[in-house]
Backbone as CSV, one residue per row, in Angstrom:
resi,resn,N_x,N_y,N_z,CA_x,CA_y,CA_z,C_x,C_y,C_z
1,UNK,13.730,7.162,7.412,12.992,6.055,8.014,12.581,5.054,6.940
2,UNK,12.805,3.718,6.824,12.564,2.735,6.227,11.258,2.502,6.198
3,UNK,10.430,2.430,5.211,8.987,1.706,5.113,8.946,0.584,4.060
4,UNK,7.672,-0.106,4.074,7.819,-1.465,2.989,7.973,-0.827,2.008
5,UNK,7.716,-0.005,1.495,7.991,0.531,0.185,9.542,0.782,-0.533
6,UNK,10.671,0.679,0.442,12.114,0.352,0.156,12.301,-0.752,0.121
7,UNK,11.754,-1.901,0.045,12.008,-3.060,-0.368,10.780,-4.241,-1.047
8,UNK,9.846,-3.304,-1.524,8.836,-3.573,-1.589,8.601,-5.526,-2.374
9,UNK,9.399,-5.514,-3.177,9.651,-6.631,-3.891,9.224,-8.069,-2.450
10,UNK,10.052,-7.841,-1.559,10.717,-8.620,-0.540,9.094,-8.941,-0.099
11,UNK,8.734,-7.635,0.732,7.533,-7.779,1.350,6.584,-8.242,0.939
12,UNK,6.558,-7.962,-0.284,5.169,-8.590,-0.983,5.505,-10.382,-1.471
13,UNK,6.499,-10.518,-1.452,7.023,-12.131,-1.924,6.962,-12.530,-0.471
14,UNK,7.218,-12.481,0.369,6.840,-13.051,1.795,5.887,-12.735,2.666
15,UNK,5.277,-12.131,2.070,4.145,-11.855,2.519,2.716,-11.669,2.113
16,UNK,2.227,-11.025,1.594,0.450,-11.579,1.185,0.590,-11.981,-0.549
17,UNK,1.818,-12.476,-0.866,1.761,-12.794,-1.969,2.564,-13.947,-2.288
18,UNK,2.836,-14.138,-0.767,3.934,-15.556,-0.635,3.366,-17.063,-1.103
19,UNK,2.012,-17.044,-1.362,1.533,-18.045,-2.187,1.727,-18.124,-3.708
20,UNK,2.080,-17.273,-4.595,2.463,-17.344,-5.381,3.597,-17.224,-5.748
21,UNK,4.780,-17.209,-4.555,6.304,-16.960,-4.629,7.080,-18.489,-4.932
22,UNK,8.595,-18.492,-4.961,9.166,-19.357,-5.309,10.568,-19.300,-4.249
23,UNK,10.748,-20.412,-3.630,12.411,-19.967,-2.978,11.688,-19.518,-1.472
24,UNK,13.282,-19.770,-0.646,13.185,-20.016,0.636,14.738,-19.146,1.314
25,UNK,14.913,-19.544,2.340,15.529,-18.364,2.702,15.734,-16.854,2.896
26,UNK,16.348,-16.525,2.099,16.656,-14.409,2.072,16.590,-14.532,0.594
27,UNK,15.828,-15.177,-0.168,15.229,-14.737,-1.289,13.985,-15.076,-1.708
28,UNK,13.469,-14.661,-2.796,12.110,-15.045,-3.413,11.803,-14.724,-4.565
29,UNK,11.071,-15.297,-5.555,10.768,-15.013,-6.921,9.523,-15.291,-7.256
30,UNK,8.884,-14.705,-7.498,7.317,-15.110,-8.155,7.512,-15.920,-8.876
31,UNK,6.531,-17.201,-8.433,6.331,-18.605,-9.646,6.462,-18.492,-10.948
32,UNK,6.634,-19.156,-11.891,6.845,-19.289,-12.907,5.659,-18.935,-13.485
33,UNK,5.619,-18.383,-14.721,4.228,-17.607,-15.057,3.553,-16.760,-14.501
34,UNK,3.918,-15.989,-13.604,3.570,-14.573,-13.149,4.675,-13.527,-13.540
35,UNK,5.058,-12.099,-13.152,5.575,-11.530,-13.315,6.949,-11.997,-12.937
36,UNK,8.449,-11.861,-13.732,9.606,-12.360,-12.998,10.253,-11.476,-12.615
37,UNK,9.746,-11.028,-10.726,10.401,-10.255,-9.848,11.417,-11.192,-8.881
38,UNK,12.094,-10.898,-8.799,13.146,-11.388,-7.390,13.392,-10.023,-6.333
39,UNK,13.189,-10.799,-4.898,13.123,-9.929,-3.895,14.411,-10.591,-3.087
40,UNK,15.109,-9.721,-2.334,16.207,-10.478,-1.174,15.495,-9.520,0.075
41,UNK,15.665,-10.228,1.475,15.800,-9.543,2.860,16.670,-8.298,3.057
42,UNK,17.985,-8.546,1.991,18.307,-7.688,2.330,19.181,-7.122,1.286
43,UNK,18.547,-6.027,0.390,19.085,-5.482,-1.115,20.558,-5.397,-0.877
44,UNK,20.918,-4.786,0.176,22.378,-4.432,0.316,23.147,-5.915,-0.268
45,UNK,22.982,-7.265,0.351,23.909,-7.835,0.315,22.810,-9.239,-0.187
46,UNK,22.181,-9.140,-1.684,21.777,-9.760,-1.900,21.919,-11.542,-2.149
47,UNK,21.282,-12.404,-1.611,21.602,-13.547,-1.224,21.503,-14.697,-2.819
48,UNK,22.807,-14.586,-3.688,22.155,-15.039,-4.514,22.070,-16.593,-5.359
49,UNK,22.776,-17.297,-3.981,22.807,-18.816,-3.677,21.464,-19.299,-3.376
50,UNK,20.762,-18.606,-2.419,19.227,-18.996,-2.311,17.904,-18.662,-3.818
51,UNK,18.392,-17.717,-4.360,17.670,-17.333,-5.470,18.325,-18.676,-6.223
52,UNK,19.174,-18.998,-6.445,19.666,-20.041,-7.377,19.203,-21.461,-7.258
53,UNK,18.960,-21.461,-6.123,18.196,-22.410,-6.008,16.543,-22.716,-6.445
54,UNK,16.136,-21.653,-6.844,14.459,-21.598,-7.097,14.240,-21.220,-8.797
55,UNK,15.367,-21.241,-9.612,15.318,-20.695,-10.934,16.320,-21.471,-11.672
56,UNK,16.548,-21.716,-12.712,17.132,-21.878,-13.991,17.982,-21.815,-14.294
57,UNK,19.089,-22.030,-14.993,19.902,-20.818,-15.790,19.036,-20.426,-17.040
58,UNK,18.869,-19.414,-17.537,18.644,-18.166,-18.885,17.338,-17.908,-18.457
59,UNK,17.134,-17.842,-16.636,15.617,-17.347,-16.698,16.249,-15.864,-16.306
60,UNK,15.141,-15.237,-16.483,15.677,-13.606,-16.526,14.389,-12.947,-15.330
61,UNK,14.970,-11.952,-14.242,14.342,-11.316,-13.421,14.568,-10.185,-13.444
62,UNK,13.229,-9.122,-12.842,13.908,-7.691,-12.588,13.523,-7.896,-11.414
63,UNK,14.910,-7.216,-10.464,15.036,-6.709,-9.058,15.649,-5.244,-9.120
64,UNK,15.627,-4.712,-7.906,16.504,-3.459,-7.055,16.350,-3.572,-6.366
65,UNK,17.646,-1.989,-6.140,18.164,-1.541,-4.730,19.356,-2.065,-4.847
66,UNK,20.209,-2.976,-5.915,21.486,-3.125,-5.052,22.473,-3.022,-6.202
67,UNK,23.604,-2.896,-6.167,24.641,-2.437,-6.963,26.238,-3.175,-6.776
68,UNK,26.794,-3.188,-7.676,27.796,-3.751,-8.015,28.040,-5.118,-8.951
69,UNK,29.122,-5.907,-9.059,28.875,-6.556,-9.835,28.036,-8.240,-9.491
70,UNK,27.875,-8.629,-10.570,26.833,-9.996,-10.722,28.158,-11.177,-9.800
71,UNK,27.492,-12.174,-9.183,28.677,-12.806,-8.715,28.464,-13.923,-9.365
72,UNK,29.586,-14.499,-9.467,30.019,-16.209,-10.481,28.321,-16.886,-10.542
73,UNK,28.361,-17.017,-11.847,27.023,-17.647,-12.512,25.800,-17.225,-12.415
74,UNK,26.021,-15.853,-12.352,24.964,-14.663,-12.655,25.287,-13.366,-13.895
75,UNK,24.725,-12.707,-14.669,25.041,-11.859,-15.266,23.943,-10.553,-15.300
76,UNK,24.585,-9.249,-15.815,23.494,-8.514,-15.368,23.436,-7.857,-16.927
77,UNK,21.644,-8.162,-17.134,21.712,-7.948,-18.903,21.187,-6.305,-19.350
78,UNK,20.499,-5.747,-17.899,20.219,-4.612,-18.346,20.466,-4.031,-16.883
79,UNK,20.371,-2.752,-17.227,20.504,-1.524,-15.754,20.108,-0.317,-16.354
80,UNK,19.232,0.424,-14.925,18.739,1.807,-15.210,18.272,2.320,-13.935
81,UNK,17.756,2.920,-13.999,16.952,3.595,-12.372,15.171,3.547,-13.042
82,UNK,14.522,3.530,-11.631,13.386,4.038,-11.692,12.850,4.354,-10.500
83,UNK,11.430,5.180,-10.792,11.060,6.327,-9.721,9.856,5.529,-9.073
84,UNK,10.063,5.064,-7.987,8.871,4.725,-7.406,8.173,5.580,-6.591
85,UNK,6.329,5.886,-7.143,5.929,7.075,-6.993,4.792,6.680,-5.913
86,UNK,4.434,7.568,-5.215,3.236,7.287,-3.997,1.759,8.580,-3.988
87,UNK,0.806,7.649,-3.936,-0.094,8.346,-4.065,-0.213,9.588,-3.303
88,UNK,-0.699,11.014,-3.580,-0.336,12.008,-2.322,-1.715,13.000,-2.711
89,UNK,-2.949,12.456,-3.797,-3.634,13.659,-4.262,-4.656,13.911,-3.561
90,UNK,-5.848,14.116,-3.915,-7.265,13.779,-3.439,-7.759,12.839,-3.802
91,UNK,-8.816,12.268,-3.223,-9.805,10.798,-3.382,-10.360,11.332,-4.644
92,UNK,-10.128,10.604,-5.788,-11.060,10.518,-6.931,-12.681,10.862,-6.931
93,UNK,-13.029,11.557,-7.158,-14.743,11.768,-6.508,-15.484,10.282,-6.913
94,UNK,-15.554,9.873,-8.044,-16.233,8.911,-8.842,-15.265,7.720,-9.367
95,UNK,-15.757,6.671,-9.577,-15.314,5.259,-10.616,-15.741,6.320,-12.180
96,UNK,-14.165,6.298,-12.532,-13.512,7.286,-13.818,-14.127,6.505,-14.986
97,UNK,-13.965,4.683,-14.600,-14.103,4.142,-15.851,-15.471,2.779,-15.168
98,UNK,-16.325,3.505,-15.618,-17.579,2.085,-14.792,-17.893,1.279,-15.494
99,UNK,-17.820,1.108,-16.903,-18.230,0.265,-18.112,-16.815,-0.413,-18.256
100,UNK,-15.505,-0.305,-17.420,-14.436,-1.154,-17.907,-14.982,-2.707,-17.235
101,UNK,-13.698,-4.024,-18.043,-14.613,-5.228,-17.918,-12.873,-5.291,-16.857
102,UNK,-13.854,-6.365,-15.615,-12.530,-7.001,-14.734,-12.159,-8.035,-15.735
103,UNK,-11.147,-8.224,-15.665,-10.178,-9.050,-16.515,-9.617,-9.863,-15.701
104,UNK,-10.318,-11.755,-16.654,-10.269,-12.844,-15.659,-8.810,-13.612,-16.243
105,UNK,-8.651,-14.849,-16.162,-7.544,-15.332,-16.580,-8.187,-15.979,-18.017
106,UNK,-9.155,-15.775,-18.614,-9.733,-16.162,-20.183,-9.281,-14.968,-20.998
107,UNK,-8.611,-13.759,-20.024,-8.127,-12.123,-21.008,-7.193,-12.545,-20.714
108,UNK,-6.406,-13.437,-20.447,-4.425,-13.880,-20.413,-3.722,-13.117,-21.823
109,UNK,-4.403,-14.112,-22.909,-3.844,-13.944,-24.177,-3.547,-12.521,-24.432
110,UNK,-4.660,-11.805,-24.513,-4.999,-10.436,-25.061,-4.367,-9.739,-24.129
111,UNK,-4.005,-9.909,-22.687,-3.522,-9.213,-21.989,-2.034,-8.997,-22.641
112,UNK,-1.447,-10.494,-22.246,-0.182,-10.776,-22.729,0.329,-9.999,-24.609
113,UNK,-0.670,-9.857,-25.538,-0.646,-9.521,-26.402,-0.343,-8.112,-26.577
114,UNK,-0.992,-6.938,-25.363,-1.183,-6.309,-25.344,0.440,-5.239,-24.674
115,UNK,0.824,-6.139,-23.755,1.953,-5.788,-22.965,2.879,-6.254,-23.600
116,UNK,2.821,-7.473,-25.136,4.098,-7.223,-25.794,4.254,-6.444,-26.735
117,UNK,3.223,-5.619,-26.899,2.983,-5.020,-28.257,3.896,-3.367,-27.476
118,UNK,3.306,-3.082,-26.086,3.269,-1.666,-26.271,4.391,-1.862,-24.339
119,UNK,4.837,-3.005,-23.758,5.876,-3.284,-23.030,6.045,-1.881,-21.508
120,UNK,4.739,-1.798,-20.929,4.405,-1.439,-19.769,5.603,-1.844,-18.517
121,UNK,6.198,-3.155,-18.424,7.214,-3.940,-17.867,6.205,-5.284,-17.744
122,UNK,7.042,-5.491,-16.697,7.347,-7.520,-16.403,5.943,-7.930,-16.338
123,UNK,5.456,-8.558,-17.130,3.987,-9.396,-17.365,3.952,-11.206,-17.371
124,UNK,3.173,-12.015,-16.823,3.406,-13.058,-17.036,1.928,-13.392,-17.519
125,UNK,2.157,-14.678,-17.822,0.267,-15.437,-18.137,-0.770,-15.204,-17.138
126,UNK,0.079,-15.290,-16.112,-0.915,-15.279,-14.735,-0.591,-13.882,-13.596
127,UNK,-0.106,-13.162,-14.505,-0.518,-12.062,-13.797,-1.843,-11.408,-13.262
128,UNK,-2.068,-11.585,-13.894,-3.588,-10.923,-13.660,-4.530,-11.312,-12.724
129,UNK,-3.822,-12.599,-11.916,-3.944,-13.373,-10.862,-3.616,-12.558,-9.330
130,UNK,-3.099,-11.304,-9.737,-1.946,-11.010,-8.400,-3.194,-9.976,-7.906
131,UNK,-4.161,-9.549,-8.497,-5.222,-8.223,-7.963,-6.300,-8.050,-9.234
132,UNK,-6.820,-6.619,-8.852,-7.394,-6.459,-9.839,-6.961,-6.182,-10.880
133,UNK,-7.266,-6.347,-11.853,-7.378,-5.480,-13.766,-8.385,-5.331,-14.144
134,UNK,-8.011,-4.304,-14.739,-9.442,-3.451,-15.758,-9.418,-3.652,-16.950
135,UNK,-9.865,-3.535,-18.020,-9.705,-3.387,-19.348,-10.727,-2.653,-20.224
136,UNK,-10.545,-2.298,-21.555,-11.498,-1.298,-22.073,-11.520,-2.271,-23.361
137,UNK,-12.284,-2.241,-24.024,-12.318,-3.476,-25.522,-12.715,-2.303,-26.675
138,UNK,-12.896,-2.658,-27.476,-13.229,-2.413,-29.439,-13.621,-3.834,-29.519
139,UNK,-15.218,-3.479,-30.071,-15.306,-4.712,-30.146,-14.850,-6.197,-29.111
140,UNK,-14.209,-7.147,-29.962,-14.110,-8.117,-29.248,-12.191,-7.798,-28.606
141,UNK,-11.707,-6.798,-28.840,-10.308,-6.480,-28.642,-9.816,-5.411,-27.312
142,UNK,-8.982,-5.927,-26.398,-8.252,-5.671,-25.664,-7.871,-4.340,-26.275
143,UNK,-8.041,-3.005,-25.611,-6.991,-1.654,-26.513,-6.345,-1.284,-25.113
144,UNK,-7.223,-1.009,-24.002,-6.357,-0.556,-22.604,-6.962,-1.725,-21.432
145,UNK,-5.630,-0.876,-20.546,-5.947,-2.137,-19.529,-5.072,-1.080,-17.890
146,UNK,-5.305,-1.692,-17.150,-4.517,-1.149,-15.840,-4.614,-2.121,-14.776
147,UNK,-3.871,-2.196,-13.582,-4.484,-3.284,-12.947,-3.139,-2.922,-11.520
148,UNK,-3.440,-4.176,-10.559,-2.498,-4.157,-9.510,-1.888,-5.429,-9.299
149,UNK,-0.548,-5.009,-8.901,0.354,-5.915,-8.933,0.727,-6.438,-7.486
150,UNK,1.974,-6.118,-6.738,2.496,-6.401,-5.380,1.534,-5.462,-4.614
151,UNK,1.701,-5.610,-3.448,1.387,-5.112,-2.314,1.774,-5.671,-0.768
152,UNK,2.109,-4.389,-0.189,2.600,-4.856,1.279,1.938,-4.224,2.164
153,UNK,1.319,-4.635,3.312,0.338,-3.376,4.438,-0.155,-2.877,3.382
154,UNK,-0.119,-1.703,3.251,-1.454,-0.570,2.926,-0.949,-0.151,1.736
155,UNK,0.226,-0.666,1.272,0.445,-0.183,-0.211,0.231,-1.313,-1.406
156,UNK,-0.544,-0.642,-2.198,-0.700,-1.471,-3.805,-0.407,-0.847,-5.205
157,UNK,0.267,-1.788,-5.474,1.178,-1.065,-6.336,-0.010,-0.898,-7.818
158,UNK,-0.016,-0.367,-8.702,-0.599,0.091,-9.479,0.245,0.172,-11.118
159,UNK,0.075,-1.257,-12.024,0.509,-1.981,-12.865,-0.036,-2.097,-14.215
160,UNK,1.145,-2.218,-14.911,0.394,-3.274,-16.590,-0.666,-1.765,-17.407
161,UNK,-0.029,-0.657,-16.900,-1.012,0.359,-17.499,-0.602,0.244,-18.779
162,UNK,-1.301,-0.004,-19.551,-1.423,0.450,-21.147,-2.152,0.707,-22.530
163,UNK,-1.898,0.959,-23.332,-2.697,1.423,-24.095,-2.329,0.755,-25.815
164,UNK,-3.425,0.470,-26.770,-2.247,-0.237,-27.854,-2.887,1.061,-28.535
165,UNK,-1.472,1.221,-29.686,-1.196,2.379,-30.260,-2.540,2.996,-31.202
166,UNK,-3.263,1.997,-31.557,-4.390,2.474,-32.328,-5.796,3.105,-31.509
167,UNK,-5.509,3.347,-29.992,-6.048,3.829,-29.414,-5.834,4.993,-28.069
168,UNK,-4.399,4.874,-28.550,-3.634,6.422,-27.599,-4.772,7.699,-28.083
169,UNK,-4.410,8.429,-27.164,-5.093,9.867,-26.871,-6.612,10.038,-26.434
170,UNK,-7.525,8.848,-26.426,-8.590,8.701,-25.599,-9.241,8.966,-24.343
171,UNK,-7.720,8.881,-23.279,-7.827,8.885,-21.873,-8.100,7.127,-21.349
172,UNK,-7.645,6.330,-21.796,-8.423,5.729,-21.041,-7.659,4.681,-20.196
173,UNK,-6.074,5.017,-20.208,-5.403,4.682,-19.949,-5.541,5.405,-18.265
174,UNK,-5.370,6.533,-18.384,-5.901,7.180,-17.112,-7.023,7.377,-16.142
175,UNK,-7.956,7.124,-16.726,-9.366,6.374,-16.361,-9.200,5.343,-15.726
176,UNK,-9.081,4.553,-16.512,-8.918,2.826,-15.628,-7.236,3.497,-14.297
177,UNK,-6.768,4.152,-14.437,-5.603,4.250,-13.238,-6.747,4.961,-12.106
178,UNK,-7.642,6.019,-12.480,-8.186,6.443,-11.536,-9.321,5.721,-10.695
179,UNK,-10.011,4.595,-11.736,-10.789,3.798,-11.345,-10.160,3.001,-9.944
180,UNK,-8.998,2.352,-10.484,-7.755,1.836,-9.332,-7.999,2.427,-7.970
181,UNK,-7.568,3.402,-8.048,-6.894,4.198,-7.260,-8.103,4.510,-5.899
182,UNK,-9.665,4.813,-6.699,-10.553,5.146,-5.946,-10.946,3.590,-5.470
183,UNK,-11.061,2.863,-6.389,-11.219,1.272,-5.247,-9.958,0.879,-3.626
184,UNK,-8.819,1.694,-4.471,-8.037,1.189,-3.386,-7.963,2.376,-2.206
185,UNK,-8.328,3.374,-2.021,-8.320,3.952,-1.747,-9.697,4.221,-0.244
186,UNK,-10.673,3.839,-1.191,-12.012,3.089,-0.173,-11.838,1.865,0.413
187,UNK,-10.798,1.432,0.046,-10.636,-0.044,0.806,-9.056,0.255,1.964
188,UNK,-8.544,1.524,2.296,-7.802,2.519,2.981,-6.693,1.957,2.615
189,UNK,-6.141,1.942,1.110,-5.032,1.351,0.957,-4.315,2.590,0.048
190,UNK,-2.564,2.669,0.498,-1.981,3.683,-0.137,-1.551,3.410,-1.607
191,UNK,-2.146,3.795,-2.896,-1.817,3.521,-4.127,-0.260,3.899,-4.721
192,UNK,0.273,2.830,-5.268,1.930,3.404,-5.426,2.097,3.073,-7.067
193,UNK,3.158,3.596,-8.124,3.878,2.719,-8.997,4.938,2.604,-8.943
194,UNK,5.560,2.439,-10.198,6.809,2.635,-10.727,6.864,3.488,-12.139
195,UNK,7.954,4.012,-12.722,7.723,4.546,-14.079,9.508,4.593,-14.155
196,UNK,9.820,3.941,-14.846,11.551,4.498,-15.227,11.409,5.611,-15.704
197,UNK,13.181,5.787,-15.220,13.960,7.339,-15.342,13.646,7.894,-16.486
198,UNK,13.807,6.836,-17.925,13.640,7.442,-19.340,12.528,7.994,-19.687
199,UNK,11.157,7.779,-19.057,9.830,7.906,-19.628,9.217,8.911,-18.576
200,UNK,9.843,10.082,-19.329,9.390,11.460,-18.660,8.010,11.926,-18.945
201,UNK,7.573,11.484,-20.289,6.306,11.658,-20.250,5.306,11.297,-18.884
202,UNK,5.718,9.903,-18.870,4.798,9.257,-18.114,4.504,9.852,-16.902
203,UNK,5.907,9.896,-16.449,5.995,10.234,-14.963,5.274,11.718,-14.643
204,UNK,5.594,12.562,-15.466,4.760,13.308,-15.404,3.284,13.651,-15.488
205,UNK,2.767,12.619,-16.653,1.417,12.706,-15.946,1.279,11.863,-14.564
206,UNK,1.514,11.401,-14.221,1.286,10.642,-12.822,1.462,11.809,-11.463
207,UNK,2.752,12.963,-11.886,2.560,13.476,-10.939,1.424,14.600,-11.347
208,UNK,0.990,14.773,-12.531,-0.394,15.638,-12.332,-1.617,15.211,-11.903
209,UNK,-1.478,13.786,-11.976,-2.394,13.201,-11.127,-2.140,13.182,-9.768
210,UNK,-1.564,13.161,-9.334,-1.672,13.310,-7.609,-0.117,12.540,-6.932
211,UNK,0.456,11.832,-7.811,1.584,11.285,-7.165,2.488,11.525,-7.094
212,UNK,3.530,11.129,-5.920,5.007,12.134,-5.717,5.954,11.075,-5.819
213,UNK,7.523,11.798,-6.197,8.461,10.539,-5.889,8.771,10.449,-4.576
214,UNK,8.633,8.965,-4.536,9.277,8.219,-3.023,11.225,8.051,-2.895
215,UNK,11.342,7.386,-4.039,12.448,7.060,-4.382,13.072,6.943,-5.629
216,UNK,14.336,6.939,-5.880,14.682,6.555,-7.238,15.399,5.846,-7.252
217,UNK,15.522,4.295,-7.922,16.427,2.940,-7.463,16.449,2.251,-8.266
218,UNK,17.656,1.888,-8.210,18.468,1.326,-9.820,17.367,0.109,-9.681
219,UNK,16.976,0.121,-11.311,16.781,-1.755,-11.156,17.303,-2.444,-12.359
220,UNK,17.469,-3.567,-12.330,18.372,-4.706,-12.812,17.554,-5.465,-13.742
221,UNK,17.881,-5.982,-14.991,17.299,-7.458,-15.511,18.244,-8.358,-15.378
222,UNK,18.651,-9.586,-14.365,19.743,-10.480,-14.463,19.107,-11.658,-14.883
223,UNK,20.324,-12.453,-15.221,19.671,-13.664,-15.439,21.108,-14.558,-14.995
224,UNK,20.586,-15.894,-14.661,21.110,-17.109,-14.204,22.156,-17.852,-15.615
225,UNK,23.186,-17.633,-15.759,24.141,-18.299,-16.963,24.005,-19.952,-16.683
């Protein structure tokens, strides 16, 4: 049975996030300076005359769900799978992290600094625009952060987790995810991510936290020649 969560990209670009989308028809791309996702109606037989119309050539997107080759004046620069995981545990008893600061668009920089240093996935300036984020500081410095990205109906996806290296093994990377999770969760919404195939670590703590795989689906970095 199909739920938004097999095309999740789509739903959330036409739908409660279609104010910040780009493109018309059977495609869509988040505006310029947010995260660069592309969604089609329909992964199978992705539409990619309408995407061409809303982008560039050498702008670069990640999409999935669909396979085969790039068609005339498209190229495909990376490929892999990843596991999109769905919340399945118990309600968090407590806010994990209550002293974290919401992170406005004046934490852009440090955000952005933060996700090129240690590369969580697709970040833009104005991400942090799309839901909440958390963050944890040193001093006047950004070290972790977590936050939410797409969402369709009752699912929110759960984003931008990271940590910079001079402050791994703390927890607090997982903290601020649980903080997430119990806001969205009181607000009756189903918490989801992503984690690629390669990063077994990760995925594994996620499923000791409470989450299961939904799916596993190639995704793409293409870009416009």
């Amino acid at each position: 049975m199909q739920t938004l969560l097999d095309n999740i990209i789509w739903h959330t670009l036409s739908g409660p996030h279609a104010r910040f989308a780009a493109g018309a028809g059977r495609a869509r791309r988040y505006a310029r300076g947010f995260s660069p996702l592309a969604g089609f109606a329909d992964k199978s037989r992705p539409d990619f005359a309408a995407l061409s119309a809303c982008c560039e050539p050498g702008e670069h997107f990640y999409c999935d769900g669909w396979s085969g080759a790039a068609p005339d004046g498209w190229r495909i620069d990376l490929e892999s799978t990843m596991f999109r995981m769905v919340w399945a545990g118990d309600p968090p008893a407590d806010d994990e992290a209550p002293d974290a600061v919401r992170l406005e668009p004046r934490h852009a920089a440090q955000a952005l600094a933060l996700t090129a240093l240690t590369r969580p996935g697709p970040f833009g300036e104005r991400t942090l625009e799309l839901g909440e984020y958390f963050g944890c500081f040193e001093s006047d410095r950004l070290v972790a952060m977590a936050g939410e990205r797409m969402h369709a109906g009752s699912y929110r996806e759960i984003s931008g987790v990271c940590t910079h290296p001079d402050a791994q093994g703390r927890g607090w990377a997982r903290r601020l995810m649980l903080k997430l999770i119990h806001r969205q969760l009181q607000r009756g919404e189903t918490p989801f991510l992503h984690v690629m195939r390669d990063n077994a670590h990760a995925r594994g703590l996620y499923a000791r936290m409470g989450f299961r795989d939904h799916c596993e689906s190639v995704v793409r970095v293409i870009a416009r020649c």
